[in-house]
C-alpha positions as CSV (number, residue, x, y, z in Angstrom):
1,X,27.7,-48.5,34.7
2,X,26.3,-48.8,31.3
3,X,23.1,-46.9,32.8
4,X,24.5,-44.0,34.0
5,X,26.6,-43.2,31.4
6,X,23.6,-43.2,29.0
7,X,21.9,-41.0,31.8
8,X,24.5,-38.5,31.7
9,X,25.5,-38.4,27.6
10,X,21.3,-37.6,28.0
11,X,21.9,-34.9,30.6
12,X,25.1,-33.1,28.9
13,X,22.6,-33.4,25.3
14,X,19.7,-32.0,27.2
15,X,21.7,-29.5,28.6
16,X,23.7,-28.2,25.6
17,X,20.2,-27.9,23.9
18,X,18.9,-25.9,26.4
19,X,22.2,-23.7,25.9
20,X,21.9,-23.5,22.3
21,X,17.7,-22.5,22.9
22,X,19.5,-19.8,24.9
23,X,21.9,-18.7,22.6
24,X,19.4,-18.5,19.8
25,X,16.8,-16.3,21.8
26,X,19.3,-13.7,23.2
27,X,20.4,-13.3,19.5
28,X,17.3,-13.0,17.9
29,X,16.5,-10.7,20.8
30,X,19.8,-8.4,20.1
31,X,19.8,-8.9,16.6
32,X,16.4,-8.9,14.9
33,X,15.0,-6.2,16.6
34,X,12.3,-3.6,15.7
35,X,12.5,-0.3,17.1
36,X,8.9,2.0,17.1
37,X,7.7,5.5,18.0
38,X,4.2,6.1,16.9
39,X,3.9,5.2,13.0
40,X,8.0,5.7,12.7
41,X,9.6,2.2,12.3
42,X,13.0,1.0,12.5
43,X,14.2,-2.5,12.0
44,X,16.8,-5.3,11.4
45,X,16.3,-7.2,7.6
46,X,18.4,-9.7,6.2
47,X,18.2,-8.5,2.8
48,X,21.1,-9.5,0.0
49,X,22.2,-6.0,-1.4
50,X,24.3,-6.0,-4.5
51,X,27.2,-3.6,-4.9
52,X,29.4,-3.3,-7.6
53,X,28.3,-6.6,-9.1
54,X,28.4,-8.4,-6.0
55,X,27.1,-9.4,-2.6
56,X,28.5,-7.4,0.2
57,X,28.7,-7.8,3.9
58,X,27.8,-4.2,5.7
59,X,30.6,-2.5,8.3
60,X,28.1,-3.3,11.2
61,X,27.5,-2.7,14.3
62,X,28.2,1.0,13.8
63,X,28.2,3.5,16.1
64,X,26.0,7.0,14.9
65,X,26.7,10.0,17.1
66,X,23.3,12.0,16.9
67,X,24.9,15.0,15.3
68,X,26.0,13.0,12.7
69,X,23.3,11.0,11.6
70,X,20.6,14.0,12.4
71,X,22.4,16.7,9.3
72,X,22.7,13.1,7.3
73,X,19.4,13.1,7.1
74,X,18.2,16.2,7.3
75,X,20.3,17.0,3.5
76,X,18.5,14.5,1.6
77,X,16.9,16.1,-1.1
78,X,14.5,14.9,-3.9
79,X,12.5,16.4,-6.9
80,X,9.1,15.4,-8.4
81,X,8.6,14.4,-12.4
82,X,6.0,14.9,-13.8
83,X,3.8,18.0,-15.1
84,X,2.2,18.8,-12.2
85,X,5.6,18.3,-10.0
86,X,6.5,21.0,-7.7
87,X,9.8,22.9,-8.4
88,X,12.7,22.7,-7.2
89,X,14.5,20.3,-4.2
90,X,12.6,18.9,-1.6
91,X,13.7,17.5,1.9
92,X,12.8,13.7,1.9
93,X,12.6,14.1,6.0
94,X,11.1,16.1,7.6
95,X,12.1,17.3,11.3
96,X,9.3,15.7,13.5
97,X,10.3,12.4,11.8
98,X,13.9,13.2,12.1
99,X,13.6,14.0,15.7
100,X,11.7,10.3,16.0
101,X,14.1,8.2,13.8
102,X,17.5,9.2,15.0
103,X,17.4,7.3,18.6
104,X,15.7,4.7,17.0
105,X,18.4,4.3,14.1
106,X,21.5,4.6,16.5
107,X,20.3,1.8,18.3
108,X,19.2,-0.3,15.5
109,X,22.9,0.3,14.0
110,X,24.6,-0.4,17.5
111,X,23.9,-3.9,16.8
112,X,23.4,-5.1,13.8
113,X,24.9,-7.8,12.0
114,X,27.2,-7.5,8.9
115,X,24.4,-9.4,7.1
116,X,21.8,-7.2,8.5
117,X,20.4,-3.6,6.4
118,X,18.1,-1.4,8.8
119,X,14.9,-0.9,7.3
120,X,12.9,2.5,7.7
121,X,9.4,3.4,6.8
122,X,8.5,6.7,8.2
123,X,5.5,9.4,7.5
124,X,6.2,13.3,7.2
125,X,4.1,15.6,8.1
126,X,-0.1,16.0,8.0
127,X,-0.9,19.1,5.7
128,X,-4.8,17.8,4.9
129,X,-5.8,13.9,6.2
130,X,-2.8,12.2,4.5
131,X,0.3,11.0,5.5
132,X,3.5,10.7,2.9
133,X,5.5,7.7,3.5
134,X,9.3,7.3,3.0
135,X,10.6,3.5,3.1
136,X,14.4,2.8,2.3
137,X,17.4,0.6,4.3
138,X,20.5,2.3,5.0
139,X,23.7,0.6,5.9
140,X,27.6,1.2,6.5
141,X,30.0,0.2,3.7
142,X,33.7,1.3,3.5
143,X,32.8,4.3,6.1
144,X,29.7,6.0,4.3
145,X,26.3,5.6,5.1
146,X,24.4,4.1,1.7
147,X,20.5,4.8,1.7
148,X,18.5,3.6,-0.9
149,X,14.2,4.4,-1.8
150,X,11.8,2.7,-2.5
151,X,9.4,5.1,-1.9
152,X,9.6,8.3,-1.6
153,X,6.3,11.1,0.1
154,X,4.1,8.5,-1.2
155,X,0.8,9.5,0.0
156,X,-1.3,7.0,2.7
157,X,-4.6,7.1,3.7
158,X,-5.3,6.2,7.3
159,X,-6.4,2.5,6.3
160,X,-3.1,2.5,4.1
161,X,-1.2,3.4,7.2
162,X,-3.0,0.6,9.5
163,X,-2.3,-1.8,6.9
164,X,1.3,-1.3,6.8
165,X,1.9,-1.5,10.6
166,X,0.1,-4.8,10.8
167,X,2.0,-6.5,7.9
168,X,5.7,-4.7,8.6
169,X,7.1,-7.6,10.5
170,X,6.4,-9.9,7.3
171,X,6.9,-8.1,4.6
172,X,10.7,-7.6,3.3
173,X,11.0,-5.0,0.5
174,X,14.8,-4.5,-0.6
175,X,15.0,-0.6,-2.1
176,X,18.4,-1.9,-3.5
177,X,17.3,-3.7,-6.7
178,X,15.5,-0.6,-7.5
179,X,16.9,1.9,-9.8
180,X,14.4,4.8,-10.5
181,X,11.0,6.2,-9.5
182,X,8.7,7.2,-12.4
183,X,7.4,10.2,-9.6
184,X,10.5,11.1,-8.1
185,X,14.6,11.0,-7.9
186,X,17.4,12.2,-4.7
187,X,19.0,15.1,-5.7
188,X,23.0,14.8,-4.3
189,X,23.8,17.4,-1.4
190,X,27.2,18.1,-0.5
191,X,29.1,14.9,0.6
192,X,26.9,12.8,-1.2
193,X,26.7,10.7,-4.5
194,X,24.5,8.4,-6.6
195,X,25.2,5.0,-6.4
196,X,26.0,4.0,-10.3
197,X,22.6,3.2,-12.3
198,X,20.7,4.5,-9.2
199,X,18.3,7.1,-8.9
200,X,16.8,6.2,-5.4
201,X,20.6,5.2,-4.1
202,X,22.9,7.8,-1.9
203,X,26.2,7.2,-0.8
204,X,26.7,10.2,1.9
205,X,30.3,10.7,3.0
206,X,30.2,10.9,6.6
207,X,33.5,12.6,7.2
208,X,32.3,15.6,5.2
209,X,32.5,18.5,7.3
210,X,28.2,19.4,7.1
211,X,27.4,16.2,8.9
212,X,30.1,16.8,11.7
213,X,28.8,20.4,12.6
214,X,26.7,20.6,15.7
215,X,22.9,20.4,14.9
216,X,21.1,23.3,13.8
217,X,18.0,24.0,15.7
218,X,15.1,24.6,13.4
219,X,11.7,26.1,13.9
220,X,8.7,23.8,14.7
221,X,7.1,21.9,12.0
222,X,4.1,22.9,10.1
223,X,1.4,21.6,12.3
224,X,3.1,23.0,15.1
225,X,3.3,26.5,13.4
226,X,-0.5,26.2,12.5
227,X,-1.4,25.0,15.9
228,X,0.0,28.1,17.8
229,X,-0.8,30.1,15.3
230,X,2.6,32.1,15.0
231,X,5.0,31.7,11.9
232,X,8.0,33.9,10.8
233,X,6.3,33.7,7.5
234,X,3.0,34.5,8.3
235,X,4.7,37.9,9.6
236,X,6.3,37.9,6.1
237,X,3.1,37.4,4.0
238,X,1.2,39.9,6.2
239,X,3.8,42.8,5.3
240,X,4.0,42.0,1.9
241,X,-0.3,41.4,1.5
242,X,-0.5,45.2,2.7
243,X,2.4,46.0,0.6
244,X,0.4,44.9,-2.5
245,X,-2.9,46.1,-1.9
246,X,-4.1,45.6,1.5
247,X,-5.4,41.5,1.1
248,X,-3.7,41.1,4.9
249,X,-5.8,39.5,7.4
250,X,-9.1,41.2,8.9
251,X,-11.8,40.4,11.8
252,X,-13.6,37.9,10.7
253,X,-17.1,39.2,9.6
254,X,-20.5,38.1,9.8
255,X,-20.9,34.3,8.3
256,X,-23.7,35.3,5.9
257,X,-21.9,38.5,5.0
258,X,-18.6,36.7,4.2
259,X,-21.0,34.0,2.1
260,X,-22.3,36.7,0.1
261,X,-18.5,38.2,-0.9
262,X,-17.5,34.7,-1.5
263,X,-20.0,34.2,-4.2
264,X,-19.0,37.4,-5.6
265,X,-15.1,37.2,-5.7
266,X,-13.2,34.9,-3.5
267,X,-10.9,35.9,-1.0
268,X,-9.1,32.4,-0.7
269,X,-8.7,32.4,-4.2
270,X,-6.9,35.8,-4.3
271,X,-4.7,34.8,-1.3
272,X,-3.4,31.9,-3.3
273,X,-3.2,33.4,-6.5
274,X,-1.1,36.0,-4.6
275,X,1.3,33.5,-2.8
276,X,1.7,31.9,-6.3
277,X,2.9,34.5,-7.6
278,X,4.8,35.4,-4.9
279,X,6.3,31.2,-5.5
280,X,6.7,32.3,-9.0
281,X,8.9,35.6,-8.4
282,X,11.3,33.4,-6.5
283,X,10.0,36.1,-3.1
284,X,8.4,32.6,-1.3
285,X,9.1,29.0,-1.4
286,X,6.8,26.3,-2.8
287,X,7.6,24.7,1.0
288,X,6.2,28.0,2.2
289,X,3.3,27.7,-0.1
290,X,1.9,24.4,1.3
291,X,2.1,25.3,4.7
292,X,-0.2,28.8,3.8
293,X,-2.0,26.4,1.4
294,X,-2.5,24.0,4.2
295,X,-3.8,27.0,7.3
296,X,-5.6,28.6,4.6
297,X,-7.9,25.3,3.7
298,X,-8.0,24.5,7.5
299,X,-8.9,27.4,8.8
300,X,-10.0,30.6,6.7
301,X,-13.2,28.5,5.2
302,X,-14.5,27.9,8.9
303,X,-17.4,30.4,8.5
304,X,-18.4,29.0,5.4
305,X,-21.4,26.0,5.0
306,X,-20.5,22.9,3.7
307,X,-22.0,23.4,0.3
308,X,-19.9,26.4,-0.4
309,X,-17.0,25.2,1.1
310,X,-17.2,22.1,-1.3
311,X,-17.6,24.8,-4.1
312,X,-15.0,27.0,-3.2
313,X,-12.3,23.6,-3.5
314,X,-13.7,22.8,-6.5
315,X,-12.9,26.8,-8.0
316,X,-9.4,26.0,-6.8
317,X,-8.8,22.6,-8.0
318,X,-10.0,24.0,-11.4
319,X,-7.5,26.7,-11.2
320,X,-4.7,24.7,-10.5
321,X,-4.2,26.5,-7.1
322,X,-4.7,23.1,-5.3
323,X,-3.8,19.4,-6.4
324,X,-6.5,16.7,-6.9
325,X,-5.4,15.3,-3.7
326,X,-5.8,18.1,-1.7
327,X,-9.1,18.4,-3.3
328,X,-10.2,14.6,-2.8
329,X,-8.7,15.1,1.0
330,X,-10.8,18.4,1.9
331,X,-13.6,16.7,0.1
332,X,-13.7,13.8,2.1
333,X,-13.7,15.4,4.9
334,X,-16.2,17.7,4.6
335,X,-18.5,15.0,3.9
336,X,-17.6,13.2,6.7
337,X,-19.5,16.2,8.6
338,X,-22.9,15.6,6.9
């Protein structure tokens, strides 16, 4: 008798360890889960975030309706420091990424864990052979969405970028006991405040009226534009090019012809210095600056050798009309063709 009731106190232990084996895998599986889409990743940290002088526990799970969490993101602004910063504010998001995160953050939200922040490292647009990375955890608390930076369009270069995605289940980087960015700081948008101390810290009220509105459909982003080569605001620079002395687009000429005029007075140079100006008369945005900047190195220099191509970025780098990284990017690349 003695026997089988050591057998079964065995069993019932076997079994409620098999139960318990269970338990712990469906939670780590519903729990601790990483969400992807290309270099866009979402995930579940247990990461202690101080609020207020003290430890808090989030309002999770939560449940995002995609309107809601789409204009919450898409009105996060930030500015550069720094003398060579560009002016004014800049969207931290842009909408490819947007259009990638917000599935992925609604479901990492719909089951998280009071303990649990969701972490978010994401890449903007490709204007040269970079990609700018955001990284920040956002979380629920007392009905608004908090979202704090660590970084902020930090640029990567591929290996960077290859890097990161093999060490992101590992590494646990808590934006929260951060204050400030010596490159950049969030600019508040309507709904939204600093967190106190913060510079890198939102609190976005998600009962504000802008994040309940339906989403507003924008145009595509600026590879898109470049790829199909239409653009509201290439119509827009052409009219105002003729307008101010006929620099609009032409046929493209004979290579060695276009060589020869390029050594005598460049015609990418007096496109740029024209859509500065147009930057500094308030008639352009810097935003709509880049993406000419961006066609204009990718495309209008095709006829040109490598040797003056290399030239002509140097002549622009020297008058300020591209940054060293754009420089160091085109650079690259045209050595990469040797």
């Amino acid at each position: 008798m003695q026997l089988i009731n050591n057998c079964r106190w065995k069993q019932t232990i076997l079994l409620i360890g098999i139960i318990c084996m269970i338990y712990v895998r469906e939670f780590h599986e519903t729990h601790a889960d990483t969400y992807t889409d290309g270099q866009i990743i979402v995930k579940h940290e247990e990461l202690k975030v101080k609020k207020n002088g003290r430890y808090i526990q989030c309002d999770h799970p939560y449940k995002f309706q995609e309107n809601v969490i789409t204009n919450a993101l898409s009105n996060i602004y930030f500015e550069e420091k720094g003398l060579l910063k560009k002016k004014g504010a800049l969207r931290v998001f842009q909408d490819d990424e947007i259009r990638k995160l917000v599935p992925l953050i609604i479901q990492a939200f719909s089951v998280a864990t009071p303990s649990q922040v969701i972490a978010i490292s994401s890449y903007s647009e490709r204007l040269l052979l970079t990609d700018q990375q955001n990284y920040c955890i956002a979380f629920i608390l007392d009905h608004s969405l908090n979202i704090a930076f660590s970084r902020v369009h930090m640029l990567q270069t591929y290996n960077d970028t290859m890097s990161e995605k093999k060490q992101y289940t590992t590494k646990k980087e808590n934006p929260a006991q951060i204050k400030r960015s010596r490159f950049w700081k969030l600019i508040p948008a309507a709904g939204q405040r600093l967190e106190s101390n913060h510079e890198n810290w939102l609190v976005i009220d998600l009962s504000d009226k802008i994040y309940q509105q339906p989403v507003i459909q924008r145009t595509g982003t600026i590879d898109e534009k470049i790829k199909v080569g239409t653009s509201e605001l290439d119509t827009r620079l052409k009219k105002l090019e003729e307008k101010m002395g006929g620099t609009g687009e032409t046929h493209a000429p004979n290579p060695s012809i276009l060589i020869k005029e390029n050594r005598q007075e460049s015609k990418i140079k007096n496109k740029l210095m024209l859509l500065r100006e147009m930057v500094d008369e308030g008639i352009i945005s810097a935003e709509d600056y880049d993406y000419k900047k961006a066609k204009i190195l990718r495309e209008a220099m095709g006829n040109l050798g490598i040797k003056e191509q290399l030239q002509e970025i140097k002549d622009l780098k020297t008058e300020g009309l591209i940054t060293e990284t754009d420089y160091t990017e085109k650079k690259k690349e045209l050595l990469d063709q040797f």
